[in-house]
C-alpha positions in Angstrom: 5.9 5.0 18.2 3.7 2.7 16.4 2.8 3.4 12.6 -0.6 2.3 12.0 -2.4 2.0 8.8 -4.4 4.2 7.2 -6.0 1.2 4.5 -9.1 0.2 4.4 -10.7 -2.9 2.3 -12.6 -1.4 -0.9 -15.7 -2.9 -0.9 -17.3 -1.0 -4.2 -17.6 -1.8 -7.4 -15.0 -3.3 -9.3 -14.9 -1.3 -12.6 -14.8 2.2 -10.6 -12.3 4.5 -12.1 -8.7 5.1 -10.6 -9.7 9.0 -9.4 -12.9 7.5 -7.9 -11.3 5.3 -5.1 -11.2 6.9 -1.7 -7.8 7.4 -0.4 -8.0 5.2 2.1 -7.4 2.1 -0.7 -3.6 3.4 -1.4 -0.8 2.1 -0.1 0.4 6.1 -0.2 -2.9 8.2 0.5 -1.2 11.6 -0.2 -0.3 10.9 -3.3 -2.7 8.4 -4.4 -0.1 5.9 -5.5 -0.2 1.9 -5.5 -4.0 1.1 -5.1 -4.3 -1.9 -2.7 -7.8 -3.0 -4.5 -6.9 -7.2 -4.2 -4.2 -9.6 -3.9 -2.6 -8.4 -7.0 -2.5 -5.0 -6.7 -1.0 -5.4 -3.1 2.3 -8.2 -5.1 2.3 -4.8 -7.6 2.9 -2.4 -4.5 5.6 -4.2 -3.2 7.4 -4.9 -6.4 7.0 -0.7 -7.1 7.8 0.5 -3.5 11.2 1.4 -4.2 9.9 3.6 -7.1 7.6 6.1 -5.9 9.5 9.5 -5.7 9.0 12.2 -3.6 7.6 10.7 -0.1 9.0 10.8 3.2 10.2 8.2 5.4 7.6 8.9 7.6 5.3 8.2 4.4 7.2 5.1 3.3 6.2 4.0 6.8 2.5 4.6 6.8 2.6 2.8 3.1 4.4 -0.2 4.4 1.8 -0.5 6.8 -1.0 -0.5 4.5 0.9 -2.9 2.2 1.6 -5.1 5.5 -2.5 -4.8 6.3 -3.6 -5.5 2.8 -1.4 -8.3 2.0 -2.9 -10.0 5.7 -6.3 -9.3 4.2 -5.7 -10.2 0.6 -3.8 -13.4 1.9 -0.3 -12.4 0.1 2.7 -13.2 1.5 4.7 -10.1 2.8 8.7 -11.5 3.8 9.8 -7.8 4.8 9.4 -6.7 8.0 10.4 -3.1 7.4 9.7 -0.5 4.5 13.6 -0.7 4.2 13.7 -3.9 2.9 11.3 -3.3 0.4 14.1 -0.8 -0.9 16.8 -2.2 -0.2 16.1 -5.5 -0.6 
């Protein structure tokens, strides 16, 4: 079964608060973690991946997803092809 994304481009203001972005700009939307806002945030997700706590595998794979979409949008490099290798590697 293919995972798709639940991320979304933010196009609002830039000096909005943390607690005011919509879910939909996170690489894990349940817990609100890793905000994929532009090209940096998305290079700070995938450094970080490994250290979110609590999440499933099923959420790891959703949030590698949106990484995956962000980083195409955002034009940053994304080497892993899996969530896996963004623990493991």
């Amino acid at each position: 079964m293919e995972i798709q994304p639940t991320w979304h481009p933010y196009d609002g203001s830039t000096g909005v608060s943390r607690a005011a972005l919509p879910d939909s700009v996170f690489a894990f939307p349940n817990e609100r973690a890793e905000p994929l806002t532009d090209g940096a945030h998305v290079r700070s997700a995938i450094a970080r991946f490994a250290q979110v706590a609590h999440v499933t595998d099923g959420e790891r794979e959703v949030a590698f997803e949106n990484i995956r979409a962000a980083a195409d949008h955002y034009g940053v490099s994304l080497h892993a092809t899996s969530w896996h290798d963004l623990i493991h590697g």
